[in-house]
SEFI-891962 format. One record per atom (N, C-alpha, C, O, CB): residue number from 1; residue in three letters; atom name; x, y, z. Coordinates in pm, 1 decimal, decimal comma, always signed. Glycine has a CB too. Layout:
N
NUM;Ala;CA;X;Y;Z
...
REM end
This chain:
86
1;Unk;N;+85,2;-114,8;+0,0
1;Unk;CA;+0,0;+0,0;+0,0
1;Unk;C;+90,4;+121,7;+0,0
1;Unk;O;+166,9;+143,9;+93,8
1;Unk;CB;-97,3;-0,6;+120,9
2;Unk;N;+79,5;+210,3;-119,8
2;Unk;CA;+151,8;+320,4;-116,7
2;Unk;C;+65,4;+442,5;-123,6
2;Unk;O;-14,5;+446,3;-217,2
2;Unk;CB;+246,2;+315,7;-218,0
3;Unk;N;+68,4;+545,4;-37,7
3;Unk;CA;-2,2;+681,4;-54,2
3;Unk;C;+89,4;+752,1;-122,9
3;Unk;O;+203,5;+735,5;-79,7
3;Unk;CB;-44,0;+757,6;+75,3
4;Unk;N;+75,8;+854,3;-251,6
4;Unk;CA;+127,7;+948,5;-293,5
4;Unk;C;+69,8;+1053,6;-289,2
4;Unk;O;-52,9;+1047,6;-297,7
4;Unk;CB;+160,5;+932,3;-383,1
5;Unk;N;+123,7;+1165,8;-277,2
5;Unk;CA;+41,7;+1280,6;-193,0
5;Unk;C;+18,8;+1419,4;-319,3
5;Unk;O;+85,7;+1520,5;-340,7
5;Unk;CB;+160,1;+1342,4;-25,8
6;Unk;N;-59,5;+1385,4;-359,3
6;Unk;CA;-64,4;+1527,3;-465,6
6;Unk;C;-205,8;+1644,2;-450,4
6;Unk;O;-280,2;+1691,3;-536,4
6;Unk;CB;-75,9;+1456,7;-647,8
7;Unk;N;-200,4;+1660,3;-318,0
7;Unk;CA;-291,9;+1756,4;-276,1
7;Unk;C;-262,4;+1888,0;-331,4
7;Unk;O;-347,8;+1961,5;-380,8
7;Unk;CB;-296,8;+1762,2;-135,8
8;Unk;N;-119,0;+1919,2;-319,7
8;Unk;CA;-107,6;+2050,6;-368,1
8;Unk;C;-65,8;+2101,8;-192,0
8;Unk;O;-39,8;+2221,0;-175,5
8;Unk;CB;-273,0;+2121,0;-462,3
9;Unk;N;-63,5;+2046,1;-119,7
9;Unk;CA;-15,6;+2070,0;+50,3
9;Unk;C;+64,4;+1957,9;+102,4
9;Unk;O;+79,6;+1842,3;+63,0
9;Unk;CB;-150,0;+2079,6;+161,2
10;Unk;N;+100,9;+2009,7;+180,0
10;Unk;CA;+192,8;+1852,6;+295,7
10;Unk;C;+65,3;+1824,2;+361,6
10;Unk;O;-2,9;+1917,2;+404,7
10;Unk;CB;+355,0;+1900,0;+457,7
11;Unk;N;+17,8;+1667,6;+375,7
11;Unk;CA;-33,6;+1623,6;+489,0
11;Unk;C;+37,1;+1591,5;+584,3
11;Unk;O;+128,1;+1510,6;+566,0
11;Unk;CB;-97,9;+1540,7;+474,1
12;Unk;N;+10,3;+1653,4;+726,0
12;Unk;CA;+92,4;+1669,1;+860,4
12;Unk;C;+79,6;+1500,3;+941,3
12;Unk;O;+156,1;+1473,6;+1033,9
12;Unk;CB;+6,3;+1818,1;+972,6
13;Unk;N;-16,6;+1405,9;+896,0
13;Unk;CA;-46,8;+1276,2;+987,9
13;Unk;C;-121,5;+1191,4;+869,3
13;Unk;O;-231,3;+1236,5;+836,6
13;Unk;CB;-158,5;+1309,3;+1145,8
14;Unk;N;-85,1;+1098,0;+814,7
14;Unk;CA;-160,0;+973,0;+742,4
14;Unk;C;-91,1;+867,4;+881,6
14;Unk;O;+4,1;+858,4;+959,1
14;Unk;CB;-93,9;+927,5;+529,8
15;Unk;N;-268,7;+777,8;+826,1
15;Unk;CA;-209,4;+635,6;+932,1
15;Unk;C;-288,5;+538,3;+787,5
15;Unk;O;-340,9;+594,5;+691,3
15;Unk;CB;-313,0;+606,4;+1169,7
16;Unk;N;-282,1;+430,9;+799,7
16;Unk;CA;-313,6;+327,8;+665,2
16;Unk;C;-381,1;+224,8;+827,3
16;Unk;O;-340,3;+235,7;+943,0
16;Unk;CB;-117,0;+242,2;+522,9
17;Unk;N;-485,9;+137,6;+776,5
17;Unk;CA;-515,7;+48,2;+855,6
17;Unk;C;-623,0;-22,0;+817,4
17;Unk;O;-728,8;+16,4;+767,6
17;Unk;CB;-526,7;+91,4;+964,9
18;Unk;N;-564,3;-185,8;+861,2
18;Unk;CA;-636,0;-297,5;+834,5
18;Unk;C;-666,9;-376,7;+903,0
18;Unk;O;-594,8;-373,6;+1002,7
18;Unk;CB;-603,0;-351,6;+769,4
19;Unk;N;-761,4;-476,5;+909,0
19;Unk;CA;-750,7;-582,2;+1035,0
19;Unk;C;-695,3;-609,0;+1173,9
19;Unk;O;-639,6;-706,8;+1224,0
19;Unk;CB;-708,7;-659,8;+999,0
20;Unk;N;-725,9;-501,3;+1214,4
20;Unk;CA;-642,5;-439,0;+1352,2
20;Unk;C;-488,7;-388,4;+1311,4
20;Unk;O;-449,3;-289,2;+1372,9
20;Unk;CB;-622,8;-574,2;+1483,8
21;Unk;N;-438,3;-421,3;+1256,8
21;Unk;CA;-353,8;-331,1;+1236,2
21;Unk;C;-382,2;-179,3;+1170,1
21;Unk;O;-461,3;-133,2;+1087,8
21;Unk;CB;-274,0;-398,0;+1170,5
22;Unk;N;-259,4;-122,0;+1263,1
22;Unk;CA;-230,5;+35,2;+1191,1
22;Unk;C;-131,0;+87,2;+1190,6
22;Unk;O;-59,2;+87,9;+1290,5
22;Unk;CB;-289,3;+138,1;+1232,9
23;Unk;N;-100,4;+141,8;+1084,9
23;Unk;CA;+59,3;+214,1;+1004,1
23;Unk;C;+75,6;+338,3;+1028,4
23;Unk;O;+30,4;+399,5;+931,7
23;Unk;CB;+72,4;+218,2;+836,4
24;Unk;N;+128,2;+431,1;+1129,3
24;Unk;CA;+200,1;+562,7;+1109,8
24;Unk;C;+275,4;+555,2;+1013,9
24;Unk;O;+382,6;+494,7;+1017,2
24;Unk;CB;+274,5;+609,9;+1211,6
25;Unk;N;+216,6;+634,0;+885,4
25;Unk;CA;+292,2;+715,1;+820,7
25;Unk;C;+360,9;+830,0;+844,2
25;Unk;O;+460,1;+855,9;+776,0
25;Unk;CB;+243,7;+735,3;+753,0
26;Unk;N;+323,4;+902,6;+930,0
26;Unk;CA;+334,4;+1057,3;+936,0
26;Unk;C;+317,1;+1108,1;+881,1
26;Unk;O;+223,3;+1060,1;+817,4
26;Unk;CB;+401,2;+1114,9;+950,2
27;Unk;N;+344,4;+1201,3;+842,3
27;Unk;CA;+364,8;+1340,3;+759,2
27;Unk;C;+397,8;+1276,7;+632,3
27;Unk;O;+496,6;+1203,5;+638,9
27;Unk;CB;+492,0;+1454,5;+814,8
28;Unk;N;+322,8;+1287,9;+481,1
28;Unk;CA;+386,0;+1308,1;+344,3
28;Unk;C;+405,7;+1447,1;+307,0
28;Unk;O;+311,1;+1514,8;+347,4
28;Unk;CB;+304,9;+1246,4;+237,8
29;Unk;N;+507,8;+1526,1;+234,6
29;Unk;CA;+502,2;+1599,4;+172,2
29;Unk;C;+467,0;+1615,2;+72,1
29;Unk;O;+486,7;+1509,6;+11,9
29;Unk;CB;+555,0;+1623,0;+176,4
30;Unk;N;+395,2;+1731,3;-32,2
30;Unk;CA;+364,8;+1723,1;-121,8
30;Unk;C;+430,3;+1694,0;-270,9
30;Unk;O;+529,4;+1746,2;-321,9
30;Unk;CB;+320,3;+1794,7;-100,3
31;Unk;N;+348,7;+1601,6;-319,2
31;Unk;CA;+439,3;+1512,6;-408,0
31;Unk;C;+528,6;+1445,4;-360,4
31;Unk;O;+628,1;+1423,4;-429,5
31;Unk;CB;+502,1;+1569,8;-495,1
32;Unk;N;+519,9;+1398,7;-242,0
32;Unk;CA;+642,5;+1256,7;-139,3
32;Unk;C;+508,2;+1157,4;-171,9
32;Unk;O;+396,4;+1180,9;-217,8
32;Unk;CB;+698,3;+1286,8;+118,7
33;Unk;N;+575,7;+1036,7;-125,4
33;Unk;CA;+529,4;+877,5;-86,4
33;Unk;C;+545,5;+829,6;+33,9
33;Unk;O;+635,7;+886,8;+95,2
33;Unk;CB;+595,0;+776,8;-157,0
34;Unk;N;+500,1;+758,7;+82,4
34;Unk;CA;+512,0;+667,9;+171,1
34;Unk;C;+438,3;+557,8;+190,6
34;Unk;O;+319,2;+578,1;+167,0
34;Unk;CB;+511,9;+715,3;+257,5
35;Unk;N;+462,8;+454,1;+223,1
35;Unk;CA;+449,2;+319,0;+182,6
35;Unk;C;+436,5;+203,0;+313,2
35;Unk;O;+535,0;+195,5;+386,6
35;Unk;CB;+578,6;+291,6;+89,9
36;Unk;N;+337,1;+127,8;+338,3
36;Unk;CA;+295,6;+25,1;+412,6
36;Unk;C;+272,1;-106,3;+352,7
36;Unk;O;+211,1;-116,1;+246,3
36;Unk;CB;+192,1;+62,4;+469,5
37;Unk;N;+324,1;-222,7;+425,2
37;Unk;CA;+254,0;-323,1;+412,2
37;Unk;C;+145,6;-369,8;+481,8
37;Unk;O;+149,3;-326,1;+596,8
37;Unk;CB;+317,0;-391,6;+411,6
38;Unk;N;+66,9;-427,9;+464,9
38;Unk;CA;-113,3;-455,5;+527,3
38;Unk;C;-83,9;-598,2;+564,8
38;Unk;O;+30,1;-630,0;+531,1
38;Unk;CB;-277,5;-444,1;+388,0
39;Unk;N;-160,3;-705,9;+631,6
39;Unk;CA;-243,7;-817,2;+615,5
39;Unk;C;-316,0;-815,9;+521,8
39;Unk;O;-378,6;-710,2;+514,1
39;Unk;CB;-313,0;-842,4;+704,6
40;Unk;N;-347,4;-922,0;+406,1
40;Unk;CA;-479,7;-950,3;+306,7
40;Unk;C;-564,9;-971,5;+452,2
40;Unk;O;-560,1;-981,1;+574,9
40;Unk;CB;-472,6;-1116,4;+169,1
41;Unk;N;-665,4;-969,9;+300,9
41;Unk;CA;-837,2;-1008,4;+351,0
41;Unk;C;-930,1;-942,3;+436,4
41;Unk;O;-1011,2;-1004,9;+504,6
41;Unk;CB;-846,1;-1124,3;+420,2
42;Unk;N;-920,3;-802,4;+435,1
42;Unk;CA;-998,3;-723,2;+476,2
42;Unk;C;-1011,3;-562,2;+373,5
42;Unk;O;-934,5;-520,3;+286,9
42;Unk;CB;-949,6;-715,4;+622,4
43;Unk;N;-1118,7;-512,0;+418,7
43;Unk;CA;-1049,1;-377,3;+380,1
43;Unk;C;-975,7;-289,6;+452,3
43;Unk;O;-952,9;-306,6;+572,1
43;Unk;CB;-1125,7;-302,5;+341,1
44;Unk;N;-934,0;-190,2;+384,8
44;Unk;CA;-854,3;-98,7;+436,8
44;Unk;C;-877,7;+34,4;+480,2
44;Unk;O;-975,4;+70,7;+414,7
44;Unk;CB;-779,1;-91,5;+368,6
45;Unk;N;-828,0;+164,0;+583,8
45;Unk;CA;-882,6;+310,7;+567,1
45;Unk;C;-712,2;+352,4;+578,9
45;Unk;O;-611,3;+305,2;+631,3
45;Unk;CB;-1020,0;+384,4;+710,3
46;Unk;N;-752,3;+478,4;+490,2
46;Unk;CA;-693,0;+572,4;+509,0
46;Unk;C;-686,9;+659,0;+598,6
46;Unk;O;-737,8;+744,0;+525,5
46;Unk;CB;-702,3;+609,4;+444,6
47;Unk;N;-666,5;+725,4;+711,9
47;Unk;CA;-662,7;+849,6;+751,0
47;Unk;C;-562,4;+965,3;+719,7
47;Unk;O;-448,4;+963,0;+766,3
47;Unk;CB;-665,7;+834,1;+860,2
48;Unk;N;-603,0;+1056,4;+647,5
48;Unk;CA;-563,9;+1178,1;+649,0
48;Unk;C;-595,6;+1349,3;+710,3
48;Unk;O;-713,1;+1382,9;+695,1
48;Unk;CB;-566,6;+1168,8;+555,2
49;Unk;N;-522,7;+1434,0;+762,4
49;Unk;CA;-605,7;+1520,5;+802,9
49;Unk;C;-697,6;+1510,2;+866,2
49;Unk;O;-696,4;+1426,9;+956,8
49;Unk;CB;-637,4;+1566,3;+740,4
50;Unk;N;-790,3;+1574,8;+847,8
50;Unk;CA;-937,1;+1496,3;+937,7
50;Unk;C;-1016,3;+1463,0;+841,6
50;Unk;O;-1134,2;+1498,1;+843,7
50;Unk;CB;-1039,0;+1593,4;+1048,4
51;Unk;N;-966,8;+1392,8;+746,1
51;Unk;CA;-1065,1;+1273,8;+658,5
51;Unk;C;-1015,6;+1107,9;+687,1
51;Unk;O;-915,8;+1055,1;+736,1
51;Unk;CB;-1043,3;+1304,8;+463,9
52;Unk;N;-1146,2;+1058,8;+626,7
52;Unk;CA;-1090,2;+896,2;+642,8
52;Unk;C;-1174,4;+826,1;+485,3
52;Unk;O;-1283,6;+857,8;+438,0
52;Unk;CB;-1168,7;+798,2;+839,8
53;Unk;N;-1097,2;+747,7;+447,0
53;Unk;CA;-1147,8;+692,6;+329,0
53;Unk;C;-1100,4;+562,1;+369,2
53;Unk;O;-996,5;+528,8;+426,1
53;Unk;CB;-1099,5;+752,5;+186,6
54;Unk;N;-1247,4;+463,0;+306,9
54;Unk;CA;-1240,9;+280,4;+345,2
54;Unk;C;-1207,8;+269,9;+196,7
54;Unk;O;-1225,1;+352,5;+107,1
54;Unk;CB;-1415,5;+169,5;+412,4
55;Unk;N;-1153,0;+140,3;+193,2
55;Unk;CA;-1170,1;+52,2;+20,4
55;Unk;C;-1291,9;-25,3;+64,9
55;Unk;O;-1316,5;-57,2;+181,2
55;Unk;CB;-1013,1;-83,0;-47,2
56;Unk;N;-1374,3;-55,2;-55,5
56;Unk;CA;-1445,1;-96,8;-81,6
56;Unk;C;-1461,9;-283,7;-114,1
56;Unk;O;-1546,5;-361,1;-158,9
56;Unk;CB;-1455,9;-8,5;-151,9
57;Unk;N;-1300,6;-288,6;-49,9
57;Unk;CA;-1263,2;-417,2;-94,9
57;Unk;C;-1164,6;-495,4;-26,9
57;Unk;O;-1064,1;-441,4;+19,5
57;Unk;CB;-1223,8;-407,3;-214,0
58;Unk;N;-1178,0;-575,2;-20,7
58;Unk;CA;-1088,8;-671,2;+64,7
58;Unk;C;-948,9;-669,3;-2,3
58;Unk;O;-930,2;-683,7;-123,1
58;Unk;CB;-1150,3;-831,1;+70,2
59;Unk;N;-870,1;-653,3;+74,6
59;Unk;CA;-694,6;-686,5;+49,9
59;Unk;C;-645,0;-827,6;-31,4
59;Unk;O;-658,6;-934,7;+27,9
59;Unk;CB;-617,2;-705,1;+214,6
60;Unk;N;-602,2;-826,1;-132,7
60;Unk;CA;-604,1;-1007,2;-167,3
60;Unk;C;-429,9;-964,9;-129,6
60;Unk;O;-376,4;-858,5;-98,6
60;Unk;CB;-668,0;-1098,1;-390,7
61;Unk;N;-378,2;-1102,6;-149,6
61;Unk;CA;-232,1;-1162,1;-87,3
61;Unk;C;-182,4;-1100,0;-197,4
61;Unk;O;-236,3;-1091,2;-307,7
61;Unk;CB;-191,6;-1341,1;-62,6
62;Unk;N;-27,5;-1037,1;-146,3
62;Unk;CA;+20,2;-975,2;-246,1
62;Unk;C;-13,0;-875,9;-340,3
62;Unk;O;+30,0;-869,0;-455,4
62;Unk;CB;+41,5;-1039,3;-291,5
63;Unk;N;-107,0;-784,8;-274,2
63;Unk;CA;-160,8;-643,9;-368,9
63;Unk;C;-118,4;-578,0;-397,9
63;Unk;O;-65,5;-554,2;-289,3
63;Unk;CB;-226,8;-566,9;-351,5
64;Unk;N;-65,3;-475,8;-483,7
64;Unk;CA;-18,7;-357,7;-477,3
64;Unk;C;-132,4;-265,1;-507,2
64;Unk;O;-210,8;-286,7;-599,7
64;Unk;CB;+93,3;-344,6;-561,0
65;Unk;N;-141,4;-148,3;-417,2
65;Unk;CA;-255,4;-30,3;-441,9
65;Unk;C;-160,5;+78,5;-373,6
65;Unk;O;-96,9;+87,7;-268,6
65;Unk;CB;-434,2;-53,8;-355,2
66;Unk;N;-188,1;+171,0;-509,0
66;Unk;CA;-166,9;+302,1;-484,4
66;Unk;C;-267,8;+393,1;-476,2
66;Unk;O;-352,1;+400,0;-565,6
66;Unk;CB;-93,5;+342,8;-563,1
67;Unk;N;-270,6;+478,5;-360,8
67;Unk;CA;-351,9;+565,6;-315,5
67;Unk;C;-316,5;+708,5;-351,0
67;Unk;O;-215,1;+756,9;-300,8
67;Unk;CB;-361,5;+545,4;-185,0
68;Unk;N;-389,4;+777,9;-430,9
68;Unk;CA;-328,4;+913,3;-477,3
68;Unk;C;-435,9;+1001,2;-374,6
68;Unk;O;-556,4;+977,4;-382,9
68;Unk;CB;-340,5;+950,1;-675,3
69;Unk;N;-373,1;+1127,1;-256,1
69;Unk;CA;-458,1;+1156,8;-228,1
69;Unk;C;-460,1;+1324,1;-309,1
69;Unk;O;-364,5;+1401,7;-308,7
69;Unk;CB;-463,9;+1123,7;-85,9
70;Unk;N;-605,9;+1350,9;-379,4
70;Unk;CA;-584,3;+1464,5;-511,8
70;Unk;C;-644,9;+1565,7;-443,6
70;Unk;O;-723,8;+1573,1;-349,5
70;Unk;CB;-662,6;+1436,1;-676,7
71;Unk;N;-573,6;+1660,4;-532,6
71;Unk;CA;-615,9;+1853,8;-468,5
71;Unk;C;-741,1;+1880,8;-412,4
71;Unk;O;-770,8;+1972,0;-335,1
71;Unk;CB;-625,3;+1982,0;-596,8
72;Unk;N;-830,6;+1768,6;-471,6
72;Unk;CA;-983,8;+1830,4;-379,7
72;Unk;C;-969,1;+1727,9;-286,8
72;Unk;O;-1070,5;+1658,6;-294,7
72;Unk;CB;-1167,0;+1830,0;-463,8
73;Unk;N;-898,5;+1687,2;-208,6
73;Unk;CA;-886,3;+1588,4;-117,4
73;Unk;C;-972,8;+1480,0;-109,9
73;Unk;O;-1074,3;+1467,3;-41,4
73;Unk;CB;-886,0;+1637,3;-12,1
74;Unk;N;-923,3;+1406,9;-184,8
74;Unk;CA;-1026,9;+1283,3;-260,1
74;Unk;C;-877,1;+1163,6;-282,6
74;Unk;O;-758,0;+1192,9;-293,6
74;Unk;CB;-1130,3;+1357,1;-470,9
75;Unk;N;-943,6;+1027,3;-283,0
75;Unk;CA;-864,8;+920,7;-273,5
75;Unk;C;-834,6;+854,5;-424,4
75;Unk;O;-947,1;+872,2;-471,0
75;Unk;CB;-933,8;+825,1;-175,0
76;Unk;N;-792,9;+818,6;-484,8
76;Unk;CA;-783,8;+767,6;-557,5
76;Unk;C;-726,4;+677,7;-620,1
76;Unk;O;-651,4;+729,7;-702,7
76;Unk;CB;-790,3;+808,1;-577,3
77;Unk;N;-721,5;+532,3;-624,8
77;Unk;CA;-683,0;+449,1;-628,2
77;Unk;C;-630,0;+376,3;-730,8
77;Unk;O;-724,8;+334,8;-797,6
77;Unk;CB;-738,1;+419,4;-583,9
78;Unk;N;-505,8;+332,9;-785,9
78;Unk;CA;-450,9;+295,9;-902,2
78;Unk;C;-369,9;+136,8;-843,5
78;Unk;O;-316,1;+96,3;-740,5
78;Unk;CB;-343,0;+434,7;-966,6
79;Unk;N;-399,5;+89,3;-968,5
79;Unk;CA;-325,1;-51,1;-977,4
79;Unk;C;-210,7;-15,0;-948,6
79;Unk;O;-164,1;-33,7;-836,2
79;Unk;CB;-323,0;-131,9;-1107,3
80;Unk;N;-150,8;+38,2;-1036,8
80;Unk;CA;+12,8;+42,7;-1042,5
80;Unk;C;+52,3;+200,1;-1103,7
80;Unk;O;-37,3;+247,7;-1173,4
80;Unk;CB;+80,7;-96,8;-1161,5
81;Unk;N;+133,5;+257,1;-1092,2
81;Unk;CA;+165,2;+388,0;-1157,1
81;Unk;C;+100,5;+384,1;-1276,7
81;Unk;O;+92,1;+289,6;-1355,2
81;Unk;CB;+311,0;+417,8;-1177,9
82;Unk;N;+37,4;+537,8;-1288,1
82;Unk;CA;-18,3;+578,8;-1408,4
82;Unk;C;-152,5;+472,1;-1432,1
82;Unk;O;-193,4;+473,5;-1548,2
82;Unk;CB;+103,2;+573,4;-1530,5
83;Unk;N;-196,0;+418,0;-1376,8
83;Unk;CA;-310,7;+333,7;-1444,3
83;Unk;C;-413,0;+296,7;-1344,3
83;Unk;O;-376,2;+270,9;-1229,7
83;Unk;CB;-256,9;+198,9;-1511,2
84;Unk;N;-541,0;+291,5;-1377,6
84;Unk;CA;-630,5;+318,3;-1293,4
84;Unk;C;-695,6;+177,1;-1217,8
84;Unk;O;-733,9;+77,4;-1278,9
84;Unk;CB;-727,2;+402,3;-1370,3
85;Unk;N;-696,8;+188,9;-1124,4
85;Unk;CA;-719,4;+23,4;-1058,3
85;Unk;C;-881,4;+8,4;-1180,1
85;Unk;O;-952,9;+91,3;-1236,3
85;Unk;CB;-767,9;+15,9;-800,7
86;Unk;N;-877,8;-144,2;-1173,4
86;Unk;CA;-955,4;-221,6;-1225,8
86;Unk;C;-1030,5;-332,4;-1168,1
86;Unk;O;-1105,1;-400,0;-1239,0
86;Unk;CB;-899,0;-254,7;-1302,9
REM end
């Protein structure tokens, strides 16, 4: 699970979390990354700022998801660089 941050601001606190687990990220800067591994088989939230966004979908083994969080502070989710999950 990778967040890339293209708000157009630094987010000051992301946490990533799944199945009882949860990831301090900290702070991304704008246009930085930062990157977690999960447990499969649940879904996942984001917290940013004082938003929170769920997936809609369970974690399968070995996922890669990138999380773009965009200027209107909205989540957006891609398979792999440049391409839009499916």
């Amino acid at each position: 699970m990778t967040v890339i941050n293209t708000s157009g601001v630094d987010l000051a606190s992301v946490t990533v979390a799944s199945k009882g687990q949860q990831v301090d990220l900290g702070g991304i800067i704008n246009r930085g990354t930062k990157t977690a591994q999960l447990d499969p088989g649940e879904p996942f939230t984001i917290h940013y700022g004082d938003k929170s966004w769920t997936s809609g979908f369970n974690l399968a083994p070995a996922q890669s998801t990138i999380a773009y969080v965009t200027p209107d502070g909205k989540i957006e989710l891609r398979s792999r660089i440049g391409g839009l999950a499916r």
